[in-house]
C-alpha positions in Angstrom: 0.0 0.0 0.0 1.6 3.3 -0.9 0.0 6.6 0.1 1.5 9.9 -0.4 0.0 13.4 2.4 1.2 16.6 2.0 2.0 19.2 5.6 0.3 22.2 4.3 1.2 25.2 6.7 1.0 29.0 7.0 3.3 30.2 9.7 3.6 28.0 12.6 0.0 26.1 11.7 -0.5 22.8 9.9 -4.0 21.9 8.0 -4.7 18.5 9.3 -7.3 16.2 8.4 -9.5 13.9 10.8 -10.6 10.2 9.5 -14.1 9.0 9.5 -15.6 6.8 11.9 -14.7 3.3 9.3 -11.5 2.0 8.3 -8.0 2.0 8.9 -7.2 4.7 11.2 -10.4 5.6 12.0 -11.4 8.7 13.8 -7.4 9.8 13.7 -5.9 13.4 12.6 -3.4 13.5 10.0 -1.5 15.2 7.2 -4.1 15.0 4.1 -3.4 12.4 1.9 -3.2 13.5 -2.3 -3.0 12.1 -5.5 -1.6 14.7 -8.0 1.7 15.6 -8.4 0.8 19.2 -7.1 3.9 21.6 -5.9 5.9 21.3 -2.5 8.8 19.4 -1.8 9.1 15.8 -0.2 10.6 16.0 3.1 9.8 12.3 4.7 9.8 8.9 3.6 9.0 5.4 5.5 8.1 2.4 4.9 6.3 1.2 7.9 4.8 -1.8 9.1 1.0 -2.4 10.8 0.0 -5.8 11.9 -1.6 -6.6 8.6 -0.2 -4.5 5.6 3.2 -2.8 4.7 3.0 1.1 4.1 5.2 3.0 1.8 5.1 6.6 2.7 5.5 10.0 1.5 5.0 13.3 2.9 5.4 16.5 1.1 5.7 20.3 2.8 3.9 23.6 0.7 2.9 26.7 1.4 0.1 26.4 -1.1 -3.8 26.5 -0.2 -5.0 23.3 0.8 -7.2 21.5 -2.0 -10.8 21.1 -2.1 -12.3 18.3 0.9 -11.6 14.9 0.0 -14.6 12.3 1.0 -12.2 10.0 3.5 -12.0 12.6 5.9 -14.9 14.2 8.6 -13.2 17.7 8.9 -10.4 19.6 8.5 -8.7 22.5 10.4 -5.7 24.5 10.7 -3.8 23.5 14.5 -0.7 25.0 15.8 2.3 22.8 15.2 2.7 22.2 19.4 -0.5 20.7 19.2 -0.3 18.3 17.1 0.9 15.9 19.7 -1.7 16.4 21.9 -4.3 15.0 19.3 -5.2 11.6 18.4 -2.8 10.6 15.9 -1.4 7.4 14.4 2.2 6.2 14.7 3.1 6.7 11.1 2.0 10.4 11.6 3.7 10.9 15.1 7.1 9.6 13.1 6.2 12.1 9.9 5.7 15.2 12.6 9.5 14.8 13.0 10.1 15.8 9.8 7.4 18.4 9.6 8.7 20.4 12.9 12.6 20.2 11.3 11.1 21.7 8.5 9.0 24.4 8.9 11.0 25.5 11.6 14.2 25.7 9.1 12.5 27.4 6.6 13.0 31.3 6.7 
């Protein structure tokens, strides 16, 4: 399974998306996943393991707008990097954060 999210942020805010109540990682915030090749720049990449699938993924920084709503997700909302810990958010996206806070911090 491959899936590729972008970090969109303005400042020290990232838009995050929440998962619907069904499927894997239900219910859990996280960097929105996309599908085009759209601009940014990748900035993490894991392949990581859950009990029943391998994940290869991708995670991409811009300063863009986030795109339109996509139907996996149950809302959306722009949260303070320090925060993001304190929400409930899946291992994969706890090990992307890393990559996130070295980055945005870093940029000028």
């Amino acid at each position: 399974m491959s899936l590729r999210a972008c970090c969109y942020h303005k400042e020290d805010t990232v838009w995050m998306a929440q998962r619907g109540p069904d499927g894997l990682w239900a219910g859990l915030w996280e960097f929105p996943e996309f599908t085009d090749d759209g601009s940014g720049e990748k900035i993490f990449e894991i392949k990581h393991i859950l009990s029943h699938r391998r994940v290869e993924f991708e995670l991409w920084l811009s300063g863009e707008s986030p795109p339109i709503e996509a139907a996996q997700y149950s809302r959306y909302r722009w949260i303070p990097l320090g925060e993001v810990q304190g929400l409930g958010i899946s291992a994969l996206t706890r090990k992307a954060l890393g990559a996130v806070q070295s980055a945005v911090v870093m940029e000028p």
